[in-house]
PDB file of N, CA, C, O and CB in Angstrom:
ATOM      1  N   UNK A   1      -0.372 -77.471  32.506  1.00  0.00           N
ATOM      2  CA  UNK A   1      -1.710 -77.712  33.022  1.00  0.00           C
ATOM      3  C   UNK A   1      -2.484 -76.402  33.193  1.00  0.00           C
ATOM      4  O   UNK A   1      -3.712 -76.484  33.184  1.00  0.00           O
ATOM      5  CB  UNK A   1      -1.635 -78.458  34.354  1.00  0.00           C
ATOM      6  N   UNK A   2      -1.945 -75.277  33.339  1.00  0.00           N
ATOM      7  CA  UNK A   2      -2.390 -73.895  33.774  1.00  0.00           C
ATOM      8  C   UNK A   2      -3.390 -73.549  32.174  1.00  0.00           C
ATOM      9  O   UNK A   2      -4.598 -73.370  32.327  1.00  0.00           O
ATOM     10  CB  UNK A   2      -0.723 -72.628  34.170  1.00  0.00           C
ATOM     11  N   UNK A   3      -2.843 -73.484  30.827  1.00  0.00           N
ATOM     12  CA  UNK A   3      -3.352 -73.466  29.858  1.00  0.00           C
ATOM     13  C   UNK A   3      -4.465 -74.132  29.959  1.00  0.00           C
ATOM     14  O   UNK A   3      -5.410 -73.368  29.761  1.00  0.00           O
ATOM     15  CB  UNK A   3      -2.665 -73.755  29.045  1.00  0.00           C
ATOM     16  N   UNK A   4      -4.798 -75.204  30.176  1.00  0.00           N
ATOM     17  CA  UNK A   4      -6.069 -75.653  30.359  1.00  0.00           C
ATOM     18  C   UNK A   4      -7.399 -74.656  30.880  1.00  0.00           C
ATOM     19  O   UNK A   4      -8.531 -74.483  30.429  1.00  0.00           O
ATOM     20  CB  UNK A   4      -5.830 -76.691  31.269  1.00  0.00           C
ATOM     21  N   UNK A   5      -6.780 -74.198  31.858  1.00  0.00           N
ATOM     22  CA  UNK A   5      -7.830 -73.067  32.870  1.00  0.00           C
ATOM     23  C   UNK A   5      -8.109 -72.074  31.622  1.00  0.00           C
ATOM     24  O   UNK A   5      -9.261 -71.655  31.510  1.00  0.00           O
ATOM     25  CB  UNK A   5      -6.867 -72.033  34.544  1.00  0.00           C
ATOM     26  N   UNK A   6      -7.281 -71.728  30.816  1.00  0.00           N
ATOM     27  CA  UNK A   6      -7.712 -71.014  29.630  1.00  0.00           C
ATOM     28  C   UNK A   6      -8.738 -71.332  28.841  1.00  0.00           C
ATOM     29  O   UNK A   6      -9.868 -70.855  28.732  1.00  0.00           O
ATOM     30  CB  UNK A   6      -6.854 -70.948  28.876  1.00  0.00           C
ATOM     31  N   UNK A   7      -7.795 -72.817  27.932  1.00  0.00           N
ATOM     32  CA  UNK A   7      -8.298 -72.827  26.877  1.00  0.00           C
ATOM     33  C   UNK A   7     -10.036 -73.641  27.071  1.00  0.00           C
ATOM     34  O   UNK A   7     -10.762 -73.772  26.086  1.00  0.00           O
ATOM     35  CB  UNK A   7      -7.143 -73.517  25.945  1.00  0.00           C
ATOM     36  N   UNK A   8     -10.480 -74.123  28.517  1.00  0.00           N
ATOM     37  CA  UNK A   8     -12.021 -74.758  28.437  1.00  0.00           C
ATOM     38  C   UNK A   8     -12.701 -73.673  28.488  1.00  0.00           C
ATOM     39  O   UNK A   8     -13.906 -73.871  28.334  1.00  0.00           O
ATOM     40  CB  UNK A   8     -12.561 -75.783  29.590  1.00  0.00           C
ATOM     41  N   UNK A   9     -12.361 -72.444  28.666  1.00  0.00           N
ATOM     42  CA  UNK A   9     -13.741 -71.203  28.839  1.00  0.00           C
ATOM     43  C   UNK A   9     -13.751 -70.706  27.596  1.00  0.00           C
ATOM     44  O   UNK A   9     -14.818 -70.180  27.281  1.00  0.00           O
ATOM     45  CB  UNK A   9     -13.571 -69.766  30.002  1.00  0.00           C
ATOM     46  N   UNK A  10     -12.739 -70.704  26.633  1.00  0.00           N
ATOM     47  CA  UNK A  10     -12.287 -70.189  25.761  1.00  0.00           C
ATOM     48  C   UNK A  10     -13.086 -70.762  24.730  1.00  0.00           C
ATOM     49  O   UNK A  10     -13.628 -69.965  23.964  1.00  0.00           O
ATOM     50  CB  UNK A  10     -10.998 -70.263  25.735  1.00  0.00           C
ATOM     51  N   UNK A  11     -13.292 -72.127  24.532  1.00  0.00           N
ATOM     52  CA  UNK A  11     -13.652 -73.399  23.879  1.00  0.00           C
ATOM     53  C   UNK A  11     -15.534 -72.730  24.367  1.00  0.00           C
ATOM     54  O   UNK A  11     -16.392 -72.265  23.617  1.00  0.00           O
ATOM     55  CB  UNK A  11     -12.732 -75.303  24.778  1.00  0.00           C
ATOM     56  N   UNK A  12     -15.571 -72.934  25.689  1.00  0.00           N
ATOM     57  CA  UNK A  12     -17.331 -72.726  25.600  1.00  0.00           C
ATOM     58  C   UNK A  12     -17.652 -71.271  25.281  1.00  0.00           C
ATOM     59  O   UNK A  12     -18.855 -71.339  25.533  1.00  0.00           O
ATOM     60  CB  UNK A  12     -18.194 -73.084  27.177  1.00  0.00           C
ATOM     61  N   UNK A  13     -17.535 -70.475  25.049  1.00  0.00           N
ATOM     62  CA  UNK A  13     -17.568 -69.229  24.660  1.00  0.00           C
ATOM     63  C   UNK A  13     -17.607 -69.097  23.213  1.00  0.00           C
ATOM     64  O   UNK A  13     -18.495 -68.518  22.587  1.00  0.00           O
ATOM     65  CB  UNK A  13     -16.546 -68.574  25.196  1.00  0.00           C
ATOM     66  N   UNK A  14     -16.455 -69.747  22.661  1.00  0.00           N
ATOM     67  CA  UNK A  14     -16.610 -69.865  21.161  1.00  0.00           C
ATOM     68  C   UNK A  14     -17.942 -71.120  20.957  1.00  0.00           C
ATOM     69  O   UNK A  14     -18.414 -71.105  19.820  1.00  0.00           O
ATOM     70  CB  UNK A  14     -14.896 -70.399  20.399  1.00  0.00           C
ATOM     71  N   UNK A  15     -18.409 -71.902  21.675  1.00  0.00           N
ATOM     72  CA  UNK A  15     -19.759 -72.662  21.541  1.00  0.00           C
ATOM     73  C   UNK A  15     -20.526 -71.982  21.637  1.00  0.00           C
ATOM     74  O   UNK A  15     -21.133 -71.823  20.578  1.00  0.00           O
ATOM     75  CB  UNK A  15     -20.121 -73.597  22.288  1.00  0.00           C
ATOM     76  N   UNK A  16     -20.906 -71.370  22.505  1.00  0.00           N
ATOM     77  CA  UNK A  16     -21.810 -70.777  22.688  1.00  0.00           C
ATOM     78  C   UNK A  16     -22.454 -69.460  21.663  1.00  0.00           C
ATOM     79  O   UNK A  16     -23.634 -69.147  21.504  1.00  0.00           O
ATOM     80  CB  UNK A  16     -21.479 -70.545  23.818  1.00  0.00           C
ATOM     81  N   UNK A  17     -21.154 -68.815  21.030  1.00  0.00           N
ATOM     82  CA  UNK A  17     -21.336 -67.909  19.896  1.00  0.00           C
ATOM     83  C   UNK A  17     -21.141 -68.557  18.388  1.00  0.00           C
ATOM     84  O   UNK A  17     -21.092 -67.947  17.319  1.00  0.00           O
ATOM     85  CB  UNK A  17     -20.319 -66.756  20.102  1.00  0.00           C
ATOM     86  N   UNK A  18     -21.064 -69.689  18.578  1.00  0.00           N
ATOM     87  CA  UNK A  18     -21.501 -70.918  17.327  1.00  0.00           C
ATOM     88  C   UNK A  18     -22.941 -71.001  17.213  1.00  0.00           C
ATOM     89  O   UNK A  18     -23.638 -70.901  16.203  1.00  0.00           O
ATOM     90  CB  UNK A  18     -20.992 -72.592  17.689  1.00  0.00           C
ATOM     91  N   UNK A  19     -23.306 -71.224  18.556  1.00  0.00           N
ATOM     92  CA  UNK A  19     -24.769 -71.892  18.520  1.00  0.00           C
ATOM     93  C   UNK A  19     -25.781 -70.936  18.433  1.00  0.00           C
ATOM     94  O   UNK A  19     -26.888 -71.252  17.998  1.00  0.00           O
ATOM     95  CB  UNK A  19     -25.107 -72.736  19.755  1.00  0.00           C
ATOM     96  N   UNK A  20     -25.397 -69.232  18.981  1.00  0.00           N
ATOM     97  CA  UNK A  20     -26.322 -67.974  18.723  1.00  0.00           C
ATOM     98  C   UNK A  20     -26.162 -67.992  17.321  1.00  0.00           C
ATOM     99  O   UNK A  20     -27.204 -68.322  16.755  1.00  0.00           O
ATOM    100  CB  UNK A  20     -25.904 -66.470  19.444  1.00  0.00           C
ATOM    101  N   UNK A  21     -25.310 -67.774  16.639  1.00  0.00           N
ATOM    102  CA  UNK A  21     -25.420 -67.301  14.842  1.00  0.00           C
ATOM    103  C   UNK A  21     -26.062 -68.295  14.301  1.00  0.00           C
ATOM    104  O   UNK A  21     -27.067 -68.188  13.598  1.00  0.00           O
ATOM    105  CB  UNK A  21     -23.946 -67.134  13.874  1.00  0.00           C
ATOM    106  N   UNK A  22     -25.509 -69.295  14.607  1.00  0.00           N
ATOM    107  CA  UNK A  22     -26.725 -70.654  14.179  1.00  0.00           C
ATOM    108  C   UNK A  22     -28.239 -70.361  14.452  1.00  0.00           C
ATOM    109  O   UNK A  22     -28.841 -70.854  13.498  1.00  0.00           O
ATOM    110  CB  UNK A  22     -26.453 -72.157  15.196  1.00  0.00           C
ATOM    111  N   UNK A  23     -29.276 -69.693  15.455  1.00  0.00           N
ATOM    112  CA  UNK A  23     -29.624 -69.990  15.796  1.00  0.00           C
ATOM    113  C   UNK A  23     -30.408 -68.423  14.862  1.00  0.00           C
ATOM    114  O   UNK A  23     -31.443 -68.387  14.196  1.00  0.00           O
ATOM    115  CB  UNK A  23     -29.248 -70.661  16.947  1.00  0.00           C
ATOM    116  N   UNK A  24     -29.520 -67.420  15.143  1.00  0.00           N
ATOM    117  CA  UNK A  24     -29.930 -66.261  14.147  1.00  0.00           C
ATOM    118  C   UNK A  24     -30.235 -66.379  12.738  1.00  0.00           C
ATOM    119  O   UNK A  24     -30.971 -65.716  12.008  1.00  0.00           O
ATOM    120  CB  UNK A  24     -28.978 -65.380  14.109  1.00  0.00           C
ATOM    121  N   UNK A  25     -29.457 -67.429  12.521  1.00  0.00           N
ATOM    122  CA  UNK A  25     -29.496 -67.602  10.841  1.00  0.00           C
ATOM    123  C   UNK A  25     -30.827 -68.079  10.535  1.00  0.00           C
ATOM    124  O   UNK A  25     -31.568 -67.680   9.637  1.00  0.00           O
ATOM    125  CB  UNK A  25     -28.363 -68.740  10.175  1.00  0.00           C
ATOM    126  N   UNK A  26     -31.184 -69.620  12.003  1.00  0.00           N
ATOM    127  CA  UNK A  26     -32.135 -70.153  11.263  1.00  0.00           C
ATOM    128  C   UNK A  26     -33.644 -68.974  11.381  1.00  0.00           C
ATOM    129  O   UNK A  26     -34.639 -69.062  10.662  1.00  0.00           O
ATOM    130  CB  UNK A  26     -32.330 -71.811  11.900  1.00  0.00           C
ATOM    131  N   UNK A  27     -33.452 -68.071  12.336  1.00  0.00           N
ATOM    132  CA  UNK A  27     -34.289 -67.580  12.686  1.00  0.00           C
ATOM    133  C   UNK A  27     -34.799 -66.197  11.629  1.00  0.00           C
ATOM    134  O   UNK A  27     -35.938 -65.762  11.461  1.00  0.00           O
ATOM    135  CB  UNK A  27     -33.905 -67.429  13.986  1.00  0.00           C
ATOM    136  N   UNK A  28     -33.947 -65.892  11.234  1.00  0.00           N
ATOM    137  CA  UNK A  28     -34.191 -64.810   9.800  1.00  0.00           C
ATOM    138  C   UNK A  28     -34.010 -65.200   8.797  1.00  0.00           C
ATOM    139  O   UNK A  28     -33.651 -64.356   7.976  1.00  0.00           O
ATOM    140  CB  UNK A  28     -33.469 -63.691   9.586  1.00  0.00           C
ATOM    141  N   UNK A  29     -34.129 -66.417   8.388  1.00  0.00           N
ATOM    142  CA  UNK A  29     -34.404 -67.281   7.152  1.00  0.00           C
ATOM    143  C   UNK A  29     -33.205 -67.183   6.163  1.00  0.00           C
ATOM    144  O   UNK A  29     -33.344 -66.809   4.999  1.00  0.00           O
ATOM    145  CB  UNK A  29     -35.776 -66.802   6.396  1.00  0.00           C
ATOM    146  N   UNK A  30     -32.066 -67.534   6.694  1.00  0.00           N
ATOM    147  CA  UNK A  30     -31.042 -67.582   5.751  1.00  0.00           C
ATOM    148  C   UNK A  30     -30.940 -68.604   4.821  1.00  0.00           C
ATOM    149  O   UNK A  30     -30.547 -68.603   3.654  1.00  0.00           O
ATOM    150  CB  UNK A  30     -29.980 -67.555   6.324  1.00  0.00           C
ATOM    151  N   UNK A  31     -31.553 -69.869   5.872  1.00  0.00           N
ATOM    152  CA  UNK A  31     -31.970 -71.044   5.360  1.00  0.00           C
ATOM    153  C   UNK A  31     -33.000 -71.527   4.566  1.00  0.00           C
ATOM    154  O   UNK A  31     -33.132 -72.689   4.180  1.00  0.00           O
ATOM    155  CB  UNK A  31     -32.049 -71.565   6.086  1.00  0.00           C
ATOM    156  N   UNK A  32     -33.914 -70.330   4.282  1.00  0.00           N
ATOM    157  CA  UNK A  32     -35.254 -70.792   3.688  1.00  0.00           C
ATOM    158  C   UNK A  32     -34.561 -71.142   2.094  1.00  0.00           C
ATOM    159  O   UNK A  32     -33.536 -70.731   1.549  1.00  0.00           O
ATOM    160  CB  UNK A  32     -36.697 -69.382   3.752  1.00  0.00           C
ATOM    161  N   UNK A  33     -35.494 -71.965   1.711  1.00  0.00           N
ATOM    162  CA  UNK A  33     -35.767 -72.307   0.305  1.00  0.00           C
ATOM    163  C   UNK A  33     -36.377 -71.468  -1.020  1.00  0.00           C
ATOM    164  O   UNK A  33     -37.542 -71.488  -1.418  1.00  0.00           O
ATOM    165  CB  UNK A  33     -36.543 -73.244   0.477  1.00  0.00           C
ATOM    166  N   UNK A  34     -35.297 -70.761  -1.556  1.00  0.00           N
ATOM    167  CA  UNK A  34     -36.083 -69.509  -2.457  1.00  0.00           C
ATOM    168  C   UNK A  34     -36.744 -70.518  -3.666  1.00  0.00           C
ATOM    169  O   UNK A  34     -37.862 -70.473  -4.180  1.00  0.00           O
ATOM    170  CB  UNK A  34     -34.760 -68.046  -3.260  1.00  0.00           C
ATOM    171  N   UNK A  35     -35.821 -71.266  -3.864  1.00  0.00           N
ATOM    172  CA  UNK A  35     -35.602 -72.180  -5.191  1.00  0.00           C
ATOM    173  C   UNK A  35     -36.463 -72.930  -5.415  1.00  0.00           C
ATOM    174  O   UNK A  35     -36.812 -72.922  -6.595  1.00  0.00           O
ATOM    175  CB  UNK A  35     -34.551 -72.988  -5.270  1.00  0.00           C
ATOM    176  N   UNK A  36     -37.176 -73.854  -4.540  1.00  0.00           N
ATOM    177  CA  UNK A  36     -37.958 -74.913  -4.546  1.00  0.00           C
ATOM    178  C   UNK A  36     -38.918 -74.408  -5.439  1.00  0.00           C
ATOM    179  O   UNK A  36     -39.031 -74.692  -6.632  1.00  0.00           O
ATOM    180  CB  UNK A  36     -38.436 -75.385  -3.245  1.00  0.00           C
ATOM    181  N   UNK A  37     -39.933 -73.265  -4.446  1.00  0.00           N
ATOM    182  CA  UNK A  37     -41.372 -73.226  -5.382  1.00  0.00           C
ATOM    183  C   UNK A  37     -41.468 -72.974  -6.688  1.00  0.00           C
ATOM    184  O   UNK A  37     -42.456 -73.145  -7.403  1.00  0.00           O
ATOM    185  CB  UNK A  37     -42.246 -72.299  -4.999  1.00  0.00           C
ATOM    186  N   UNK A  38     -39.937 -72.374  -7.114  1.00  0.00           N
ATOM    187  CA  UNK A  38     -40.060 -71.851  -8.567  1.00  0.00           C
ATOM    188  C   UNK A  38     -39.807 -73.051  -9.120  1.00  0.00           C
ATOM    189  O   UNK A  38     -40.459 -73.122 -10.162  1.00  0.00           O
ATOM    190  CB  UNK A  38     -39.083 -70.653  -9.101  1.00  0.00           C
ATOM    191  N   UNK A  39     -39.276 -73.878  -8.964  1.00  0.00           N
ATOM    192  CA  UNK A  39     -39.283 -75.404  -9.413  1.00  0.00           C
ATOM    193  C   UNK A  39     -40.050 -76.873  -9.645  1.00  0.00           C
ATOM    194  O   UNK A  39     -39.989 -77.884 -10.344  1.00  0.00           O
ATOM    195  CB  UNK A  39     -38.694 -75.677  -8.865  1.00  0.00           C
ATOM    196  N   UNK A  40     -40.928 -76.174  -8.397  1.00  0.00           N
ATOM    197  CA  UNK A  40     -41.970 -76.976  -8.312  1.00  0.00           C
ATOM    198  C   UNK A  40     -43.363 -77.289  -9.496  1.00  0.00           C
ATOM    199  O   UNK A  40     -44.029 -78.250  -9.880  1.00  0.00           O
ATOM    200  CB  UNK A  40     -42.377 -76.475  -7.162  1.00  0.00           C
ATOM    201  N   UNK A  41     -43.248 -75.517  -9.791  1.00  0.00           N
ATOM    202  CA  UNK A  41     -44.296 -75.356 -10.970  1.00  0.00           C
ATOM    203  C   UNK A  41     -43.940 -76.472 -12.076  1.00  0.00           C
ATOM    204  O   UNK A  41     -44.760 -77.275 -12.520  1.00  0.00           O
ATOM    205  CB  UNK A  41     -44.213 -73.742 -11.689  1.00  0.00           C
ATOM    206  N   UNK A  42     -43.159 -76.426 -12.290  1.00  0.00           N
ATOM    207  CA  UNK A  42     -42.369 -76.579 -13.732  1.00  0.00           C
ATOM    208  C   UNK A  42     -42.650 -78.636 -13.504  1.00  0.00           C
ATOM    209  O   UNK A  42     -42.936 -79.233 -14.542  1.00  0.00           O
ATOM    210  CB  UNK A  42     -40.021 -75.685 -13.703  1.00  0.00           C
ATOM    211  N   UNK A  43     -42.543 -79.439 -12.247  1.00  0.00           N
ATOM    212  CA  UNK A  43     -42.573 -80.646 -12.036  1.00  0.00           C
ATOM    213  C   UNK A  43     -43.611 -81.005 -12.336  1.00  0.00           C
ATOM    214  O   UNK A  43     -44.466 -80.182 -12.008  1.00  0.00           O
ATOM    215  CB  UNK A  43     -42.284 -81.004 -11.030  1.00  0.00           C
ATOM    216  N   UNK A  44     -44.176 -82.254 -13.042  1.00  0.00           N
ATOM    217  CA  UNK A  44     -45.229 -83.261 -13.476  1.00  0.00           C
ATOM    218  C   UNK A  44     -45.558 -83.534 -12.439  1.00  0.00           C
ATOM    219  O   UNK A  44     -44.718 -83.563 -11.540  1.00  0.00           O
ATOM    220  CB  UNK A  44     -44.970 -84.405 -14.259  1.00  0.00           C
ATOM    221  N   UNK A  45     -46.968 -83.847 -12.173  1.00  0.00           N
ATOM    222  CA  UNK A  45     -47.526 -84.901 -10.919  1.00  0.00           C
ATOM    223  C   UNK A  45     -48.246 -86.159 -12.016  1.00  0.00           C
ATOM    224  O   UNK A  45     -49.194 -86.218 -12.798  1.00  0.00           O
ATOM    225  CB  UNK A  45     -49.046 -83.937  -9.581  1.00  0.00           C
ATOM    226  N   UNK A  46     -47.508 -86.775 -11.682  1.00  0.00           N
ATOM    227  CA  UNK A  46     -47.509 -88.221 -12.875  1.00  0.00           C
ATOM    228  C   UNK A  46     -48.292 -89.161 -11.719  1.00  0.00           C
ATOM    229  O   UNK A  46     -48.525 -90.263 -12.216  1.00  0.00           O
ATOM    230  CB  UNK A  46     -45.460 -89.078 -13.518  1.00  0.00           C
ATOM    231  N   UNK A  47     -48.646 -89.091 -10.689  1.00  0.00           N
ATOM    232  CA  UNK A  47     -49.618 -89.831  -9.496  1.00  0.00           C
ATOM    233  C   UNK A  47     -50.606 -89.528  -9.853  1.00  0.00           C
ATOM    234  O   UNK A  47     -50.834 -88.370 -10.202  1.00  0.00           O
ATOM    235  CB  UNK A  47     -49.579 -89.525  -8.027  1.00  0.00           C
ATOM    236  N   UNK A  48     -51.644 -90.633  -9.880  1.00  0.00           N
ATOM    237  CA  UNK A  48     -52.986 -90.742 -10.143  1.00  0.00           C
ATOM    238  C   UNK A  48     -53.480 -90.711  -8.567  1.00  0.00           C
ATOM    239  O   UNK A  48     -53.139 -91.546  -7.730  1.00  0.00           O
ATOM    240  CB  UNK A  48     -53.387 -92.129 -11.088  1.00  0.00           C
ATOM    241  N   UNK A  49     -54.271 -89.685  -8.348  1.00  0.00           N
ATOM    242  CA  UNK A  49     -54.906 -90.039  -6.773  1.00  0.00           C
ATOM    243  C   UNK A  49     -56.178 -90.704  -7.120  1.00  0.00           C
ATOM    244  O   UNK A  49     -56.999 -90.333  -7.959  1.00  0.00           O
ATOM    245  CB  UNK A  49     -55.261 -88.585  -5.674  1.00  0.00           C
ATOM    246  N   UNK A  50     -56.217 -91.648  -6.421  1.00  0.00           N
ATOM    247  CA  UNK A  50     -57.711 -92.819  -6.190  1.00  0.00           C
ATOM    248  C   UNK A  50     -58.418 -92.033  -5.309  1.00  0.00           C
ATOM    249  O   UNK A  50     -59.504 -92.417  -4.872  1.00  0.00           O
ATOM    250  CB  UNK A  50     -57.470 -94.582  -5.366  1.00  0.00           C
TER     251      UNK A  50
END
């Protein structure tokens, strides 16, 4: 039972430095989309706007 007293601080600590890099990544654009716009050119707009 003593392990326990360990391993729950242990557990939120490693959450908590999950959720900063997560949070860095999204924030300096690791996630952005390089790909799309160069792709986009190249797509038909086959929609007629009324």
């Amino acid at each position: 039972m003593d392990i326990i007293y360990l391993l729950i601080p242990i557990s939120l600590v490693l959450v908590v430095i999950i959720v900063a890099v997560l949070f860095w990544a999204v924030r300096s654009g690791q996630y952005d989309d390089m790909e799309g716009p160069r792709h986009h050119i190249l797509m038909d707009d086959d929609e007629v706007e009324k």
